[in-house]
Backbone as numpy.savetxt, mean C-alpha at the origin, in Angstrom:
# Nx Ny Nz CAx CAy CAz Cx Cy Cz
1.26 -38.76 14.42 0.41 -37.55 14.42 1.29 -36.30 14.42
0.96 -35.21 13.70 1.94 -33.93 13.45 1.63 -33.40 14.53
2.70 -32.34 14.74 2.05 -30.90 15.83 0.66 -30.43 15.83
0.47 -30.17 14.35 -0.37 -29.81 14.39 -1.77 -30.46 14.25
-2.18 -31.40 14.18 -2.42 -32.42 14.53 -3.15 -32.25 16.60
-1.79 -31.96 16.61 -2.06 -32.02 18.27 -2.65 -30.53 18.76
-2.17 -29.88 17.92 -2.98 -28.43 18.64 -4.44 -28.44 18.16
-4.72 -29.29 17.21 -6.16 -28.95 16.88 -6.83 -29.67 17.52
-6.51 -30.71 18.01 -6.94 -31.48 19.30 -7.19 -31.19 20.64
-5.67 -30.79 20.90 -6.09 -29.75 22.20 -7.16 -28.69 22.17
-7.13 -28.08 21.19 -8.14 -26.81 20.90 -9.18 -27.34 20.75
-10.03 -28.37 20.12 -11.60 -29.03 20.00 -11.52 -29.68 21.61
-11.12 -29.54 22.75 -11.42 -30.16 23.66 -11.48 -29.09 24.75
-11.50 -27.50 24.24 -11.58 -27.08 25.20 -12.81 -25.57 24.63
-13.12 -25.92 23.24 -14.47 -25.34 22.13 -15.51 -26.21 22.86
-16.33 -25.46 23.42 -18.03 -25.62 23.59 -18.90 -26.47 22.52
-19.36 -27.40 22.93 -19.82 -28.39 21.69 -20.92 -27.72 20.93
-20.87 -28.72 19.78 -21.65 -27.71 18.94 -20.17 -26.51 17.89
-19.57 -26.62 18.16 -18.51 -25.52 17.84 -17.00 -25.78 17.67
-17.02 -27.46 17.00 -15.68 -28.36 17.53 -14.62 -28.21 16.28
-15.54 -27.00 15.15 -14.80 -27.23 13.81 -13.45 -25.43 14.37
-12.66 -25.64 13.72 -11.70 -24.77 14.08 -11.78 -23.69 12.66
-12.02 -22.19 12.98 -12.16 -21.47 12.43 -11.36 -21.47 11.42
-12.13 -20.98 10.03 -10.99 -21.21 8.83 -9.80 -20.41 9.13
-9.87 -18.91 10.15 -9.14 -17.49 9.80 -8.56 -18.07 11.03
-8.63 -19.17 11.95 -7.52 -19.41 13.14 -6.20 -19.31 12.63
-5.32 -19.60 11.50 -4.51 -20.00 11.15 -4.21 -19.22 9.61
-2.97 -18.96 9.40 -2.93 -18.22 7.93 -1.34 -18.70 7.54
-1.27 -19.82 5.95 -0.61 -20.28 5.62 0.37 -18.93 5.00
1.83 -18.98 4.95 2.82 -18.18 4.93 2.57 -18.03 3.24
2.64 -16.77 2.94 2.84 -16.68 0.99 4.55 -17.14 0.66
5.91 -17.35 2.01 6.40 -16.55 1.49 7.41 -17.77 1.96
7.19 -18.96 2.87 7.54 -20.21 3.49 6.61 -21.53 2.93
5.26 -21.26 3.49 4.21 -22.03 3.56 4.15 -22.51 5.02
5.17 -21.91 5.66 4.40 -22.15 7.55 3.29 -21.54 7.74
2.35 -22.38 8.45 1.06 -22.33 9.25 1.35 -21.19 10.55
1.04 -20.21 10.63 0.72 -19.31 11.22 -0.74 -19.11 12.09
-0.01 -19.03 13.68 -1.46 -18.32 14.14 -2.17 -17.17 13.43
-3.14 -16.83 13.38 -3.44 -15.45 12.65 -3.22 -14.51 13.80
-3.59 -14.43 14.80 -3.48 -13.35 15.84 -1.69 -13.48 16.24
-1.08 -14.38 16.10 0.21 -13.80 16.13 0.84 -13.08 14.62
0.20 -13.50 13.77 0.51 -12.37 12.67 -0.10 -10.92 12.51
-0.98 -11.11 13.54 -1.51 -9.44 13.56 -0.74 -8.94 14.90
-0.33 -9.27 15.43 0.74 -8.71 16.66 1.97 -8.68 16.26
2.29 -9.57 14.94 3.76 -8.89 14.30 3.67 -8.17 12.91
2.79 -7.52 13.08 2.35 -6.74 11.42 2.05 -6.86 10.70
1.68 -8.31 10.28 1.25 -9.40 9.69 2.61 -9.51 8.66
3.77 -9.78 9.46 4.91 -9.75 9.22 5.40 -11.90 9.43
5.46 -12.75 8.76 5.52 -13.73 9.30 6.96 -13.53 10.23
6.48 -14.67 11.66 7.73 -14.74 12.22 8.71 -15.57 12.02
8.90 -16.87 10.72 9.34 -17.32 10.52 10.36 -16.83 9.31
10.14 -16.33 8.19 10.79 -15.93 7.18 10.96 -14.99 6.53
10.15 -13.64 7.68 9.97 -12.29 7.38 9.06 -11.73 6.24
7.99 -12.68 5.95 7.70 -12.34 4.68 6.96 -11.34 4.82
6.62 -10.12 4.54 5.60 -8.81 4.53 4.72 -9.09 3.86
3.42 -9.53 4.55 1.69 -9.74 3.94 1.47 -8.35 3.53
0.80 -8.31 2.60 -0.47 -7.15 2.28 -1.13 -6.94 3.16
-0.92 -5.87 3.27 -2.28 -5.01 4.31 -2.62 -3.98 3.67
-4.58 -3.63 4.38 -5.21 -2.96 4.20 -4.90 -1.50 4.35
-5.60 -0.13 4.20 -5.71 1.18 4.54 -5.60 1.38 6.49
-7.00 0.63 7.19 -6.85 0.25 8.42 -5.65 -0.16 9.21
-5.36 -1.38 8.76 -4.22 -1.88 9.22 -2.82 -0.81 9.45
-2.66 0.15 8.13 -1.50 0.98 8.09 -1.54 2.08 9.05
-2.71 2.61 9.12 -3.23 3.85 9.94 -2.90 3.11 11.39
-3.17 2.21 12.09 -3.41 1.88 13.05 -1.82 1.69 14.02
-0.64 1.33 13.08 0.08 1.09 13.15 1.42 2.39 13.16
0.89 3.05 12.46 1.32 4.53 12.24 1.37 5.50 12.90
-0.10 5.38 13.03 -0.28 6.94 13.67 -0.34 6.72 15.10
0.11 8.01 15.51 -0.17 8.36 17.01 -1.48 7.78 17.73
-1.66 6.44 18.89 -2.72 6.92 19.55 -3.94 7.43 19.49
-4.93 7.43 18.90 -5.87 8.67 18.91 -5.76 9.61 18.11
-5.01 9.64 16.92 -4.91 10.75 16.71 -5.03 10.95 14.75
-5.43 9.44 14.27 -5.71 8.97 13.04 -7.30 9.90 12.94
-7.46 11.08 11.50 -8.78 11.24 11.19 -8.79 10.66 9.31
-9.52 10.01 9.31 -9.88 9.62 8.03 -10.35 10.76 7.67
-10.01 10.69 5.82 -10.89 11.91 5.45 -11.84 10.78 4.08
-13.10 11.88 4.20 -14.08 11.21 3.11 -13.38 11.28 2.18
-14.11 9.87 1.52 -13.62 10.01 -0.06 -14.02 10.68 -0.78
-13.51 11.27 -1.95 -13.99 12.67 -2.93 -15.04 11.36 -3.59
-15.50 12.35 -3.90 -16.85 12.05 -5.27 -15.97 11.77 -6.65
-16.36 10.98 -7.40 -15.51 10.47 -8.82 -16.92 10.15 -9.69
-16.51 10.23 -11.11 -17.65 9.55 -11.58 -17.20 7.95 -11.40
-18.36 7.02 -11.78 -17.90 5.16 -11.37 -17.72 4.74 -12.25
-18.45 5.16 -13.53 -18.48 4.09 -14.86 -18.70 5.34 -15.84
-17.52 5.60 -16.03 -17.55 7.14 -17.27 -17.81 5.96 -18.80
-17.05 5.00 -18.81 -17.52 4.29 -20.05 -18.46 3.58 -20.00
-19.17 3.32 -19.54 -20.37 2.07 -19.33 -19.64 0.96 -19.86
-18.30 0.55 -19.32 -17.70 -0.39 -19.45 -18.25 -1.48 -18.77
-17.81 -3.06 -19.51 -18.20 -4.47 -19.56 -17.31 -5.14 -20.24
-17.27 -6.13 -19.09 -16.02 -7.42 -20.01 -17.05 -8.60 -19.37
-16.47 -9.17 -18.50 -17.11 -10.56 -18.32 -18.41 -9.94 -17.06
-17.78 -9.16 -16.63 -18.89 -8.78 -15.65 -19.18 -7.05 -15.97
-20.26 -6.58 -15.48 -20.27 -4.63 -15.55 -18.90 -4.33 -14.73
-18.56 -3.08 -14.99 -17.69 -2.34 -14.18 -18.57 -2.33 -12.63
-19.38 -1.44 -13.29 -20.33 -1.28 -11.42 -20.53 -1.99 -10.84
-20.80 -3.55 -11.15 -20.92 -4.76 -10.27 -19.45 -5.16 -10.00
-18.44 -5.11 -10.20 -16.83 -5.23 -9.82 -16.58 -4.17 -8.79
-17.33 -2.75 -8.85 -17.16 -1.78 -8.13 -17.51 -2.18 -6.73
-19.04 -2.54 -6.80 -19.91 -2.77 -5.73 -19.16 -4.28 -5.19
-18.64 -5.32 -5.80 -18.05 -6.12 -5.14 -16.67 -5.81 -4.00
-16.38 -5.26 -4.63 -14.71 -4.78 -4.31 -15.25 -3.65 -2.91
-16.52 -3.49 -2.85 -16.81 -2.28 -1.89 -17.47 -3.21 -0.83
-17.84 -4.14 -0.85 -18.78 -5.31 -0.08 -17.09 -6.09 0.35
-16.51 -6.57 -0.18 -15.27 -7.08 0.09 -14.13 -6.43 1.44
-13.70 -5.08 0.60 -13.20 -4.26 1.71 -13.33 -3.47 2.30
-14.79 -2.51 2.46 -15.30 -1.57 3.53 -14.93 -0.45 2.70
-14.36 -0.28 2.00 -13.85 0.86 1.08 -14.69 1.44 0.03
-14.47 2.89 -0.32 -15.31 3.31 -1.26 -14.27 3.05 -3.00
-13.17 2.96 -2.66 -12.39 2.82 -3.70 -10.57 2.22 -3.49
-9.35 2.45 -3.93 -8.37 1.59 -3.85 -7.64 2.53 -3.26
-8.19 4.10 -3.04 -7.35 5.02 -2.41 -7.70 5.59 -1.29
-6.90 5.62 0.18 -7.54 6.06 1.55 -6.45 7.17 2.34
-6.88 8.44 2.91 -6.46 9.55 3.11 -6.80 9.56 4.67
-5.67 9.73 5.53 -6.19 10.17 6.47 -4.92 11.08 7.02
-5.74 12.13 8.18 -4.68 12.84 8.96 -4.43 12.66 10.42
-2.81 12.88 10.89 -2.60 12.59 12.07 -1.61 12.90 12.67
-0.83 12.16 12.83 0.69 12.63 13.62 1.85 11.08 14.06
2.58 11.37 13.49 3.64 9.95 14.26 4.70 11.06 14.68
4.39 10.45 15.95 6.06 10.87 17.39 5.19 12.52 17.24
3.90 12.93 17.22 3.53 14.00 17.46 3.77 15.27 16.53
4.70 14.51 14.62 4.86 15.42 14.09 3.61 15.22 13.08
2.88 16.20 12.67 1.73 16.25 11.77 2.14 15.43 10.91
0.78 15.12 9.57 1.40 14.14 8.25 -0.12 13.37 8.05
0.12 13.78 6.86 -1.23 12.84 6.19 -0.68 11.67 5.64
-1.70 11.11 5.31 -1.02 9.82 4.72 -1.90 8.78 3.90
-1.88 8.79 2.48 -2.71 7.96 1.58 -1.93 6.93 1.15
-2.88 5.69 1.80 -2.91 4.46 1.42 -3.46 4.11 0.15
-2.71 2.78 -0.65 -3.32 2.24 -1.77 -4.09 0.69 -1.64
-4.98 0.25 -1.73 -5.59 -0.92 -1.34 -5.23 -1.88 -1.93
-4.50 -3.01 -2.70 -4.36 -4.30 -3.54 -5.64 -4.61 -3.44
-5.93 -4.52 -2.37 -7.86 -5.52 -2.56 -8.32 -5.41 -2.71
-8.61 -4.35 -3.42 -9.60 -3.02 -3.80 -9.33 -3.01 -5.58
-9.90 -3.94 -6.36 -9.36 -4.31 -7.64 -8.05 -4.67 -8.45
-6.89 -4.91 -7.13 -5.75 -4.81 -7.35 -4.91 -3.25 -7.67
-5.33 -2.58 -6.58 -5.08 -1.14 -6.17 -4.97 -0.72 -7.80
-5.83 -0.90 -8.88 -5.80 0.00 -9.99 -5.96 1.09 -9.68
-5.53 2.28 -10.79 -5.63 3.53 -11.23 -6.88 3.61 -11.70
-7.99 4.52 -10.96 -8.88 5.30 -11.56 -8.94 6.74 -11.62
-10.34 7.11 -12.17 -10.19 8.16 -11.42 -10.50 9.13 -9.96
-11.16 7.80 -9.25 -11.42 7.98 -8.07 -10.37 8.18 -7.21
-8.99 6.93 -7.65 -7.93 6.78 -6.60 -7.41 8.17 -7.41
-7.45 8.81 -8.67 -6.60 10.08 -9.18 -7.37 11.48 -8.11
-8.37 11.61 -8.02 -9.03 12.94 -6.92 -9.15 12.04 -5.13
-8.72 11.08 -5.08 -8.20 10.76 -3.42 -6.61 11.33 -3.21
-5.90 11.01 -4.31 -4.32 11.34 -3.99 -4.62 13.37 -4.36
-5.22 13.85 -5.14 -5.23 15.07 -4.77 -6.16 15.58 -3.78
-6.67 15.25 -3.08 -7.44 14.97 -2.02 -6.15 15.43 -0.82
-5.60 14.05 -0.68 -4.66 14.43 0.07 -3.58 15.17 0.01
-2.74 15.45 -1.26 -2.37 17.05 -1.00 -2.65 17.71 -0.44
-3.82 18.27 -1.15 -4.49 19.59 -0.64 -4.50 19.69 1.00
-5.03 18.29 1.38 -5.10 18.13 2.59 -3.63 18.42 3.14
-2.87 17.63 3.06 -2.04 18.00 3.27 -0.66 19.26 3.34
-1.07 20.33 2.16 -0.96 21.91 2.16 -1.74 22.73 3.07
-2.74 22.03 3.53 -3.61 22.56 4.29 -3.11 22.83 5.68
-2.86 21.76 6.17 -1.52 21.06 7.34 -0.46 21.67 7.20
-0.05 21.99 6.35 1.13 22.47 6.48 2.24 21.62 7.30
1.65 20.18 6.23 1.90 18.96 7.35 2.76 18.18 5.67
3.94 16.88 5.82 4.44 16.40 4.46 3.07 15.08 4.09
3.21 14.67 3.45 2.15 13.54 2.42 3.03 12.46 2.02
2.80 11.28 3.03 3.71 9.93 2.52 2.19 9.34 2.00
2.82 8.57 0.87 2.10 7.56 0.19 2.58 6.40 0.14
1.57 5.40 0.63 2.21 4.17 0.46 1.28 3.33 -0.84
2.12 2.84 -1.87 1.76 2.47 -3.08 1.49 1.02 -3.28
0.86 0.32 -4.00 -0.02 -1.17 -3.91 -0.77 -1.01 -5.25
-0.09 -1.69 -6.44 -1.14 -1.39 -7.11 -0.73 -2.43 -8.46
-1.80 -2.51 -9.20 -1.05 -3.20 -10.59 -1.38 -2.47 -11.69
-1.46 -1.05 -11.78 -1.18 -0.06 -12.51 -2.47 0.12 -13.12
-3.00 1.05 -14.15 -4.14 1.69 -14.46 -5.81 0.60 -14.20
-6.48 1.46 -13.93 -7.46 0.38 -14.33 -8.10 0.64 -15.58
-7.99 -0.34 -16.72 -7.93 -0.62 -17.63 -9.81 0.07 -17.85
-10.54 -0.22 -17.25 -11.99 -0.10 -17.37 -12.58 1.62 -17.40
-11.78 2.18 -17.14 -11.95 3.44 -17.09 -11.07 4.01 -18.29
-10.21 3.03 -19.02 -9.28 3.41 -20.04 -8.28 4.67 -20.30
-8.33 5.90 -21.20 -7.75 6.96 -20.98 -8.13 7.33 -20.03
-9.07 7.99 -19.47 -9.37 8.30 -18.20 -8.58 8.12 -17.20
-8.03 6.87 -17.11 -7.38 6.55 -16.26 -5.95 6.81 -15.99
-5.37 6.74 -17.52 -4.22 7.09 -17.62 -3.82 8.87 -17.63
-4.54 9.77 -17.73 -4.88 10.98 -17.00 -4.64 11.50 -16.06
-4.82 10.03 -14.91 -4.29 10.28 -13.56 -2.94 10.75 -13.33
-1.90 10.26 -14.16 -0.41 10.39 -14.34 -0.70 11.70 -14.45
-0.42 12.45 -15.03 -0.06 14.12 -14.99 -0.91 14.51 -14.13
-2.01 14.13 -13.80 -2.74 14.90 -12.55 -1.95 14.70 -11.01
-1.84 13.62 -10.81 -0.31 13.25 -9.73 0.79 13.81 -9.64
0.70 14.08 -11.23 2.01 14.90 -10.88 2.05 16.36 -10.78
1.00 17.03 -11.13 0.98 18.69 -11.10 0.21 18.46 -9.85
-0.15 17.86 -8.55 -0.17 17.76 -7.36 0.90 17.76 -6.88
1.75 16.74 -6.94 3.21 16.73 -6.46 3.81 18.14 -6.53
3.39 18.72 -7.60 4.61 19.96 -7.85 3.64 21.19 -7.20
2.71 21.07 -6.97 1.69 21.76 -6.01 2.66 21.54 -4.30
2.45 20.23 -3.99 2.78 19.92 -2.64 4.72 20.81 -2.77
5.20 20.27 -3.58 7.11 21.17 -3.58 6.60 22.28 -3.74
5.66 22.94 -4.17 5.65 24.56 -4.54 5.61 25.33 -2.60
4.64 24.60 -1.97 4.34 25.10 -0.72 5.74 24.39 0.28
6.13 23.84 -0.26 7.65 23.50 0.73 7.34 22.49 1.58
6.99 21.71 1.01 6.55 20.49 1.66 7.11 19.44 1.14
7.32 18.16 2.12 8.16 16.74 1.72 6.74 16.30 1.18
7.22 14.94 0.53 6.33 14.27 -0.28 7.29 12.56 -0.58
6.86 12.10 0.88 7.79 10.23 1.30 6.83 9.37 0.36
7.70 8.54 -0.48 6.56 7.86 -0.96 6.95 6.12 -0.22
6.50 5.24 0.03 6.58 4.03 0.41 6.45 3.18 -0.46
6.75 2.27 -1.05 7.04 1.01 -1.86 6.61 0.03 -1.13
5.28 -0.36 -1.82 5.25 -1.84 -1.09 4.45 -2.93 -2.17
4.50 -4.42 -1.99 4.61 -5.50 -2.43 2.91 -5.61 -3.35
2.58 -5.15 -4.57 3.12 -4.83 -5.80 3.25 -3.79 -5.81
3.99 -2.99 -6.66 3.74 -1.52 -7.12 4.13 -1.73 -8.73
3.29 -1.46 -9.33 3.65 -1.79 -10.79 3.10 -0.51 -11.94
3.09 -1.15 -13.05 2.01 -0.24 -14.05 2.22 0.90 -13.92
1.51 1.93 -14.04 0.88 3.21 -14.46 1.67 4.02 -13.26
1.10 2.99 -11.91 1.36 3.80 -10.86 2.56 4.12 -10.51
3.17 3.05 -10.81 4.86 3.08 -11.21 5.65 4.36 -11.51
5.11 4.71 -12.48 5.53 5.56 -13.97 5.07 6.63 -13.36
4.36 6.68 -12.49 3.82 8.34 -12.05 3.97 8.74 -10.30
3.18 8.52 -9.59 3.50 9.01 -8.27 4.57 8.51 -7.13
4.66 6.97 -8.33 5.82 6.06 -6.93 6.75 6.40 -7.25
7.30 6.95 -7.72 8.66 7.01 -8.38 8.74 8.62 -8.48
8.28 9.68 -7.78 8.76 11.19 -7.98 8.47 11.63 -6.28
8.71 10.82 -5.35 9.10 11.44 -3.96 10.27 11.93 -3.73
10.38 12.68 -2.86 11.35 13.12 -2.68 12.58 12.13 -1.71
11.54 11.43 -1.32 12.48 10.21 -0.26 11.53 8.83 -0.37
12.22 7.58 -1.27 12.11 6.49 -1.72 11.99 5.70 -0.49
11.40 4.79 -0.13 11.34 3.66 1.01 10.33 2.68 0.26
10.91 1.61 0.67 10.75 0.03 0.17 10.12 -0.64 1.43
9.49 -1.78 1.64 9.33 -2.29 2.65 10.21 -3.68 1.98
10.86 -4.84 2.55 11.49 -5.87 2.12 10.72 -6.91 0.92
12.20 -7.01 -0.06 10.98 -8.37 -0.71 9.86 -7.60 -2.01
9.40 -6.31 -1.71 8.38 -6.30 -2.75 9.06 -5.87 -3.95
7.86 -6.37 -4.88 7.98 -6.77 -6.50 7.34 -5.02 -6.51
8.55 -4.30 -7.59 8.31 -2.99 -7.96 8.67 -3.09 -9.46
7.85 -2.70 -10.51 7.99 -3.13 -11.89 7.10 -1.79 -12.34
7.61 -1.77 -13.64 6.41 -1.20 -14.70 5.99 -2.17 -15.53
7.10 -3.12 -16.24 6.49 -4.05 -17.07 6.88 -5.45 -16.16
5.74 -6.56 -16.74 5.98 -7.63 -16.19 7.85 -8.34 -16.62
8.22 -8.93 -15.61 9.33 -9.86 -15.88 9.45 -10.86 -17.65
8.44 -11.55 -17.47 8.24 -12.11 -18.57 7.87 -11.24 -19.60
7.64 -10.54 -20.18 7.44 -9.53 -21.08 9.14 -8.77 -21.20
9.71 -8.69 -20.30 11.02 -7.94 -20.59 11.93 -8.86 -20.75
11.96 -10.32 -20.39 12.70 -11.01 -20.73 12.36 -11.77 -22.37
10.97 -11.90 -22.86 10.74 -12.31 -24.15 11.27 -11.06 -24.81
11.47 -9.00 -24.63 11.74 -8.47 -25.15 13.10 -9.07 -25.78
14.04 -8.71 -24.68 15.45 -8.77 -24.38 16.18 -10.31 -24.92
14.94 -11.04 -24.54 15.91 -12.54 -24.90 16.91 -12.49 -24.02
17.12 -12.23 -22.92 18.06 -12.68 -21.83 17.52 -13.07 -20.48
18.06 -13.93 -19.60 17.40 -14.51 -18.25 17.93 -13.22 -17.47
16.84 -12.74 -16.83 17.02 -11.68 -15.73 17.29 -12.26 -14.47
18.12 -11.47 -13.64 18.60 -11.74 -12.05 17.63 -12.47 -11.30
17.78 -13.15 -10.46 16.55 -13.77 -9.93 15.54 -12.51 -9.05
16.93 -11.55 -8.24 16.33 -10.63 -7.52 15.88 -9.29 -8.26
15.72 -9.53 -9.47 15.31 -8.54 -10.33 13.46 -7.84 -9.81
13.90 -6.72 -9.82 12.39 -5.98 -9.89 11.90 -6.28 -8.43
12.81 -5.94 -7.48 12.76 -6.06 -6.11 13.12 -5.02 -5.29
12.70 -4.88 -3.68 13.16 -3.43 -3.24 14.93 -3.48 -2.93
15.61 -4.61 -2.96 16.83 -4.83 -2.52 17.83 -4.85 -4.40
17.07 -5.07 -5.03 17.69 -4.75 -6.32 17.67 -3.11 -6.85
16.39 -2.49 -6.28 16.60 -1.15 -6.28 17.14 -0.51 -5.85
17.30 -0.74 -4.34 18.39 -0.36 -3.77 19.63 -0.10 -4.23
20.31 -1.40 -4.58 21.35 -1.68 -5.24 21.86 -0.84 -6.35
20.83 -0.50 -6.87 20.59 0.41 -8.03 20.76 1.41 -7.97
20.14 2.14 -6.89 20.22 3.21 -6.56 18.70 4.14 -7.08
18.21 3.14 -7.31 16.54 3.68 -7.64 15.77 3.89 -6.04
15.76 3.70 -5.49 15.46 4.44 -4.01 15.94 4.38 -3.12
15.96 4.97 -1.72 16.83 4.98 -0.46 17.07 4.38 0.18
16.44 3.36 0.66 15.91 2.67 1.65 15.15 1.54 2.00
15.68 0.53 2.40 15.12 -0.86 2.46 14.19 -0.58 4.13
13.03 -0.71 4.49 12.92 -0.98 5.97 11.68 -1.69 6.73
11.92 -2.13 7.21 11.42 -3.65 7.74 10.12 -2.89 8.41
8.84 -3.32 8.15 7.71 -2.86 8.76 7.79 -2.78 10.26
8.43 -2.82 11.17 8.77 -3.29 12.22 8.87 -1.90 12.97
9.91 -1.02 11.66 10.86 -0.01 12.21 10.22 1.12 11.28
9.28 0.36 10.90 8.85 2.05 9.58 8.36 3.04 10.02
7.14 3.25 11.13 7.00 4.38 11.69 8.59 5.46 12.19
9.02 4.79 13.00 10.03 5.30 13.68 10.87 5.93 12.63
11.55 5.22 11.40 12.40 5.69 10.47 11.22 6.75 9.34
9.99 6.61 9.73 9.36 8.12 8.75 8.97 9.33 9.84
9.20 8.89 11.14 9.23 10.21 12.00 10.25 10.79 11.74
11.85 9.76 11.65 13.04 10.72 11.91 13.14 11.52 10.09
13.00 10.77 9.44 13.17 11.60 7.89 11.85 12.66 7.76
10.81 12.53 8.42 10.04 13.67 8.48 10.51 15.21 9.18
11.02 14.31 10.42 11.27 15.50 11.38 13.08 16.12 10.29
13.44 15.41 10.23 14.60 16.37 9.36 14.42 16.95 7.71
13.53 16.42 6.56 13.21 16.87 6.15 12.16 18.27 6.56
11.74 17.98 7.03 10.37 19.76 7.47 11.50 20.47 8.65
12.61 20.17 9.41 13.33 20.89 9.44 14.27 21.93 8.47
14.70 20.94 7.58 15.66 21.66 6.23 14.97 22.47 5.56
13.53 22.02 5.54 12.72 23.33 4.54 12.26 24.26 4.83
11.86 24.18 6.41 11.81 25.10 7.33 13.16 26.42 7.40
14.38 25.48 7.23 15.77 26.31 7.51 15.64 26.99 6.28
15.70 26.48 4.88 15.68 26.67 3.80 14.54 27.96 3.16
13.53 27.94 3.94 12.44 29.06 3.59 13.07 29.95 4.57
């Protein structure tokens, strides 16, 4: 009989009958090992496995909670977008993918804004959802990220973004791809008022989103391990006709590269975006 085996044993003998089956969400298999994980010890380590470090996806919630000060997280509403500018349809409507993806994660869309404070220094901070259609580009997530600017000029506070996405959503088509220069004459909105603008890298960041807001911060951070691409692997290797690095299109190959700053372990990320906050909005402070 395995360990585990034996814990599920122990555990049905001390479940109230009637109730002897063991919850599917007790346990959450590793993406990144395949060790069996308590789930509540993966939410007490960040949902960070403790065996092989692998960094799970997490939600908007999850990041805020972890981040911010205490008490001191305010969500802001989501802007108004149109939903279905094309009366787009493939296998299913757009609006019924919408309304799923909104029944799924509590969310109105793949982009979430809130304001607060880590170590007590101001800072907004928009999240990108993966679960939320595979954090595509619309134009909902394009007026949430200027959303938070503004918000964040408002504050007179910097705007980290943490990015999740597999680049435009295709269903909204040009529209979507639109978002790119709108991201970016925000960005140059947020540098005009003297403000930092941290962007975060995390496990996907690809596509569209790539090409536009993840990649023009002023201070690059990776979380370990994630896949950062514009084009897929296989697509650049059928280009090229050559076998790419294994660690290709990774935050430790970027590094390497010199395509962003900073490798850092969810563990230590608040702490290391207080201290680059607090010395960036010092320098610009000195600097104005």
């Amino acid at each position: 009989m395995s360990w585990l085996s034996n814990v599920r044993n122990a555990l049905s003998s001390i479940v109230p009958a009637g109730k002897q089956q063991t919850p599917e969400n007790l346990w959450h298999k590793c993406k990144g090992c395949g060790t069996m994980v308590f789930t509540k010890e993966l939410e007490e380590n960040l949902h960070v496995c403790p065996t092989c470090d692998h960094h799970d996806r997490i939600g908007p919630a999850e990041r805020f909670a972890y981040l911010f000060d205490e008490g001191s997280a305010q969500p802001l509403a989501p802007p108004k977008a149109p939903e279905d500018p094309l009366k787009f349809r493939d296998s299913k409507r757009y609006v019924d993918r919408l309304k799923a993806a909104r029944t799924d994660t509590g969310e109105q869309d793949a982009f979430v804004n809130a304001r607060g404070s880590i170590h007590g220094r101001k800072v907004v901070i928009g999240v990108q959802d993966f679960a939320f259609m595979g954090g595509s580009m619309g134009q909902a997530v394009g007026e949430a990220f200027i959303q938070g600017v503004e918000a964040a000029i408002a504050d007179h506070a910097p705007y980290v973004v943490f990015t999740a996405s597999g680049g435009a959503r295709m269903q909204e088509g040009i529209l979507s791809l639109m978002q790119m220069p709108r991201s970016t004459v925000a960005i140059q909105m947020l540098h005009d008022a003297g403000l930092p603008y941290i962007v975060v890298l995390t496990d996907p960041t690809s596509g569209g989103v790539m090409a536009a807001y993840a990649m023009l911060g002023d201070i690059h951070i990776a979380e370990p391990k994630a896949t950062l691409a514009f084009t897929g692997r296989r697509v650049i290797e059928n280009t090229i006709r050559e076998k790419l690095p294994d660690d290709f299109q990774t935050s430790e190959y970027y590094l390497e590269h010199g395509m962003i700053d900073m490798v850092v372990h969810r563990k230590d990320l608040r702490d290391r975006l207080a201290s680059v906050i607090g010395y960036l909005c010092a320098e610009r402070s000195a600097a104005a």
